[in-house]
N, C-alpha and C positions, 0 to 999 in steps of 0.2 A: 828563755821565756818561762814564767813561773805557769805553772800548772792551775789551773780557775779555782778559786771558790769563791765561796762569800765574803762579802767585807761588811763592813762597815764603815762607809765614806763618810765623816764630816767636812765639807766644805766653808771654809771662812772667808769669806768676800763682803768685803765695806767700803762705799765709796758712790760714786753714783752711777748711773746705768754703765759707764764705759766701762768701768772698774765691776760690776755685776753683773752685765747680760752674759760674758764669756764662760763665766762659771756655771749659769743657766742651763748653758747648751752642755759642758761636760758632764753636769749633773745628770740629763736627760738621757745622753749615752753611756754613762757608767751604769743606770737606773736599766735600758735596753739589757746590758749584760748582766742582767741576773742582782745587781748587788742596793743595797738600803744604802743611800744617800739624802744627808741633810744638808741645807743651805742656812748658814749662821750669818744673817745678814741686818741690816737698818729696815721697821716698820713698815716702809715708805715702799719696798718691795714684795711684801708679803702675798700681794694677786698672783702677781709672774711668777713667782719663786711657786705656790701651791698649783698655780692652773697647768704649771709645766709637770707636774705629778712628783713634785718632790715635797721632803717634808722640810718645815719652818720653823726656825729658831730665831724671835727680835733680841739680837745686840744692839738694837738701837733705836731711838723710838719718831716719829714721824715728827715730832714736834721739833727736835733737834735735826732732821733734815733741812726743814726749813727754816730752820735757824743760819741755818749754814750758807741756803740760798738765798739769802736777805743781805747776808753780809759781805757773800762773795766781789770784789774789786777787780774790773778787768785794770783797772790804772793801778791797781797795787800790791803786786802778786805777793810781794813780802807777808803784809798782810792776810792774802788770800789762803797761804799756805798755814798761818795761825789760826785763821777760821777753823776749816779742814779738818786740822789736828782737833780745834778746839769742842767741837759738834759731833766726830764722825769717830775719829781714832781715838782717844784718849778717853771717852765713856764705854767705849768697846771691851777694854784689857781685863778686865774685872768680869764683866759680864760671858763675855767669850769665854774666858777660863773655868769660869762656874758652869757654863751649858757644856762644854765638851767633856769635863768632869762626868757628869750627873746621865749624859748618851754614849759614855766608852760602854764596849765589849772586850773585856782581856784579851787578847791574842786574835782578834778581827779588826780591830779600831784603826785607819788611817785620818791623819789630816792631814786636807790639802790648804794654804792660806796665801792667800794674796801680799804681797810686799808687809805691807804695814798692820799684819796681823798679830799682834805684839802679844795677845792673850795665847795667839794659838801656840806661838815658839815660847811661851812660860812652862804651857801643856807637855812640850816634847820634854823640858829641862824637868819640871817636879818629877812628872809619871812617868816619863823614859815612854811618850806613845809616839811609836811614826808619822813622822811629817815632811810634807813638799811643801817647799817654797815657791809660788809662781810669779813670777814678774810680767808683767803685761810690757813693760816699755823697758831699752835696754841702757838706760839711766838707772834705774834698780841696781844695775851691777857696777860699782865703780870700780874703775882702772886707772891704775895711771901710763900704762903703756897706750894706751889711745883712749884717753876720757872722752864721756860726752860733754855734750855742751851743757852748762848749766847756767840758769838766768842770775846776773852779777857777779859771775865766776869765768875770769880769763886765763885759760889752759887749753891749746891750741896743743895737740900731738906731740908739734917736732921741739915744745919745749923742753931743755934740761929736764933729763930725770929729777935732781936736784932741786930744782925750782918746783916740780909737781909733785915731789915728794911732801916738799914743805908746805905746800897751798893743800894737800891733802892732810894733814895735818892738823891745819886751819879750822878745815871745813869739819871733818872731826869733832872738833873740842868745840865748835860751835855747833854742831848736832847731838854732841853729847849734854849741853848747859841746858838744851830746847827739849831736847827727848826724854832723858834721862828723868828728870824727877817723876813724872809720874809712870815712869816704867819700872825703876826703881824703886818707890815707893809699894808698888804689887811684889816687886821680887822677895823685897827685905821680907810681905810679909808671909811667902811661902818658904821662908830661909834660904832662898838661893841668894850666891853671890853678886852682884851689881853690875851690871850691862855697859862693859866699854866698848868702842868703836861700833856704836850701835848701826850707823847706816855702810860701813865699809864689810862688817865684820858678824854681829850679831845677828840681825836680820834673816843671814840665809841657814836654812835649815843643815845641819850635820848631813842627813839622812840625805836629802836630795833635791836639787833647788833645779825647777823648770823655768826656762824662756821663751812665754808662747809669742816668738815671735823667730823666724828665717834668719838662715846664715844671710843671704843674699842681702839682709836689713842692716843687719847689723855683726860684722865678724866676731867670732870668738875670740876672746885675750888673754892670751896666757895665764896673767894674774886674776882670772875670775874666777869665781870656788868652783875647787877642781870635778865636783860632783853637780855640775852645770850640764841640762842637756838642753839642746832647740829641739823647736815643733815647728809650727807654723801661726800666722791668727788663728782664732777661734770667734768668725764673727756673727753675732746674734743678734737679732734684733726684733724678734716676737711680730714675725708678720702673718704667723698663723694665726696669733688674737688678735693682732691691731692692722688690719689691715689697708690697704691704701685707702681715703676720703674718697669717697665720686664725685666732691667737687676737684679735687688734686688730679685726678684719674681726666676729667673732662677738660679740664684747663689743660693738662699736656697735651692733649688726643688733639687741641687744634691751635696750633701753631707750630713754631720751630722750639730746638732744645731751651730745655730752661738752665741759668745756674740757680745752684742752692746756694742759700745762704743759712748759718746758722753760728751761734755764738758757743753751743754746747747745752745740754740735758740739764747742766745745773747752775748755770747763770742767767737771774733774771735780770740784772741793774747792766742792757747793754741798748740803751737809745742810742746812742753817736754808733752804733754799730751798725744797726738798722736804718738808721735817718742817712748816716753816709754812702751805705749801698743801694737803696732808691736811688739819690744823684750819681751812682757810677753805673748803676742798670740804661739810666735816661742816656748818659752819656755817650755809653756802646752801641745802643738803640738795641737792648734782649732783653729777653722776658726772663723773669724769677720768681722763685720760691723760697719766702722766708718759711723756716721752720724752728720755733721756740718754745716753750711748754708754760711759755708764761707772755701773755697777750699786754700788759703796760709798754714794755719797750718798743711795742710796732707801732711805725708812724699811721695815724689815723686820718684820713684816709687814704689808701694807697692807689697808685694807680693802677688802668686796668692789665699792665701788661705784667706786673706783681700780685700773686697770690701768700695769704698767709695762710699756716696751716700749724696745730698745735703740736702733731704729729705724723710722720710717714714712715714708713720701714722706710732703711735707705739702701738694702737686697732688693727693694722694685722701682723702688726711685732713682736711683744713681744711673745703672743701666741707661734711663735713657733722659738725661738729663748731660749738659755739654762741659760741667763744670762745677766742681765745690769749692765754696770758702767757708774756712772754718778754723777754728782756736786752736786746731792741731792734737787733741785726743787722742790716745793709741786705735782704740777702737775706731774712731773716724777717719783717722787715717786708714787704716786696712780697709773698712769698707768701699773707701775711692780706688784705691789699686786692687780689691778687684771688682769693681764696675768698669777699670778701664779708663780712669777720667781723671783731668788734671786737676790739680789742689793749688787753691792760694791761700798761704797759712797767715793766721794773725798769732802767733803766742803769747801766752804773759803769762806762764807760771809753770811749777812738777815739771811734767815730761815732755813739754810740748815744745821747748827753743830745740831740746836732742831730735826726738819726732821729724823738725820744719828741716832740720839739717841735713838728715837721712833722707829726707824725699827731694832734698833740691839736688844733692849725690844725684842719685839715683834720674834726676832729668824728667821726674812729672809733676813738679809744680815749682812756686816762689813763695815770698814771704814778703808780711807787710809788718813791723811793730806797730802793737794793738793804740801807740800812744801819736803815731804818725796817722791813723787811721781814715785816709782824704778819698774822698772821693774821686779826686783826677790820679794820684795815684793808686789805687784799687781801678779806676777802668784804663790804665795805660798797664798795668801786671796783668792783668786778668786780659787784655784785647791780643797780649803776646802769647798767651797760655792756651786762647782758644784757637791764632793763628798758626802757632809754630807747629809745623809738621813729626819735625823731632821728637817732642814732647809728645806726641800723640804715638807716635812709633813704640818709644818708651811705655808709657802706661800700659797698650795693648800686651808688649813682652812681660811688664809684671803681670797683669791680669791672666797671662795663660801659667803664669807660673803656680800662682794661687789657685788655678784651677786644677792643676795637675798635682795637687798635694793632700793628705789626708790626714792634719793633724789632731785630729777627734780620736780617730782611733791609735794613733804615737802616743798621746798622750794619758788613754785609759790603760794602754799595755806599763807606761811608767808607773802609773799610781797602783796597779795590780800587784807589780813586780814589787812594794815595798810589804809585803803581805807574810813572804819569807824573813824578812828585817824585823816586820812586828814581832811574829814568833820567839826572836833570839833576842829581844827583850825583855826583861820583868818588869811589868805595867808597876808603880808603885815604888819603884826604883827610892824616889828621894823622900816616901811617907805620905801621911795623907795630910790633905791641906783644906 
């Protein structure tokens, strides 16, 4: 265990609430123990990120949030994944490299960055400054001794080495055509050398690459970089500022459990999503709660035994609530296992087919594709998920496990421990840029 001092955290997190609120919460605990922690994140964050008492750097600016929410396609995640990049990561790399620059401390300075912090892993290469890699979902880590599942990518475990060797490959030189120019394009112009196997190989930090996410979720692989450690979730969701609606609070308090329903924090274009779970709520004869941050897509008007609501923590909703359906989010998911409660996933895109697969393992929830997305099937999945006992056995055993675990402070003791790393470095390493 390295011995305390000060640091200097830069944390780099871009993406939307799932992908930000985690970093939130380790920000706030690294902040507890004594050390100056920044959050390098999208405009669109700037309240959370300051009212949690941390300090604020925009890589990215409010306007290109919503650019990205405008364009988001639950029918066309190919698509959706262009968006993404094209809004959220790819105006980032430039700008994240120039603010971690301009807030290092020689020999104090860590950064921590999220998968697709492509500015911050430039940081580690020019200046030689410490850095973790965090993955939130364990598609981040590709294997081929047990790949996750990827949407339009068929590699099933027990196929040939051979054959998954060559489909990684593939997948490769098609991540490198996508990624690469404007990643490359910043390398050329710090004179660093050109980024191959950017999503197998580049991505994860030298230094040290975290998985906040359980053995129990997801097993370790052999071939994942050998300087891999698990935690646990890390989940947040700001319900000491945003706390439960008294209309949400009063609509629970009189009746039986509700399910949620919700498409995700950064999809507004999801009507058939809304309009089909009305007809499966009516079907089952239970009460629900939409929750979406964007009020077009809810059928108007609903009925009475359906509330909408723009927002709820779902650390006080979930508890007591009989059931979630949802797009399948790292973050959403971990908040249902541990409230305890079965998941009906819809996915279409990133991490979320890997995500619906591990929890249908695991025996607390099923899945719909978002393109089948019917009413009578969503109340025949969902009428088995609220009946089977099983499932319910299940969930309860994950939720004490998530109870019994302390990955906030696993994961501040990691980011400490690279403090000795800093030091045997020379910041400046490859010249100034």
């Amino acid at each position: 265990m390295t011995q305390w001092r000060f640091m200097n955290i830069l944390i780099v997190a871009i993406g939307s609430h799932g992908d930000v609120n985690p970093f939130i919460k380790i920000g706030i605990a690294l902040r507890k123990r004594g050390h100056e922690v920044t959050l390098l994140t999208n405009s669109y964050f700037k309240d959370s990120v300051q009212d949690a008492g941390l300090n604020f750097v925009a890589v990215g600016t409010i306007e290109e949030y919503n650019k990205m929410v405008e364009e988001v396609d639950l029918k066309n995640p190919t698509q959706t994944t262009k968006v993404v990049m094209r809004y959220l990561y790819f105006p980032s790399i430039k700008r994240t490299y120039e603010s971690i620059k301009a807030l290092l401390i020689p020999g104090e300075t860590v950064v921590v960055g999220i998968t697709m912090a492509f500015g911050a892993r430039m940081v580690r290469e020019k200046l030689d400054v410490p850095m973790i890699t965090c993955h939130l979902a364990p598609v981040s880590l590709p294997s081929i001794v047990r790949p996750a599942r990827m949407d339009g990518v068929w590699m099933p475990y027990w196929m040939p080495k051979f054959y998954k060797e060559i489909l990684w490959r593939l997948i490769d030189k098609a991540a490198d055509l996508f990624l690469g120019p404007p990643i490359n394009k910043m390398l050329n112009m710090l004179e660093l050398p050109p980024a191959k196997s950017i999503i197998r190989n580049w991505i994860h930090s030298p230094d040290k690459v975290i998985g906040l996410f359980p053995s129990w979720f997801a097993e370790p692989q052999p071939d994942w970089p050998k300087n891999t450690e698990l935690t646990n979730f890390i989940c947040f969701d700001e319900a000491s500022r945003n706390p439960m609606p008294a209309k949400l609070e009063a609509f629970i308090g009189h009746g039986e459990p509700t399910v949620v329903f919700t498409a995700g924090t950064a999809v507004k274009n999801a009507a058939t999503f809304f309009k089909e779970s009305v007809k499966a709520c009516e079907r089952l004869n239970v009460r629900g709660v939409f929750l979406s941050r964007y009020k077009d897509p809810i059928p108007n008007p609903l009925p009475d035994t359906i509330l909408y609501c723009e927002y709820a923590p779902f650390s006080k909703l979930l508890p007591l609530s009989s059931a979630l359906v949802h797009h399948g989010g790292i973050g959403t998911c971990a908040q249902a296992l541990s409230a305890g409660i079965p998941q009906l996933l819809t996915p279409f895109g990133m991490d979320q087919h890997d995500n619906s697969s591990r929890l249908i393992k695991l025996g607390v929830g099923d899945e719909i594709s978002m393109k089948k997305y019917k009413s009578s099937i969503v109340a025949k999945k969902l009428g088995i998920l609220l009946a089977d006992e099983d499932v319910h056995a299940s969930c309860k055993k994950i939720a004490d496990k998530m109870k019994n675990s302390d990955p906030l402070s696993h994961v501040c003791q990691i980011i400490e421990d690279q403090v000795d790393h800093g030091e045997s470095m020379q910041y400046g390493h490859g010249g100034a840029a």
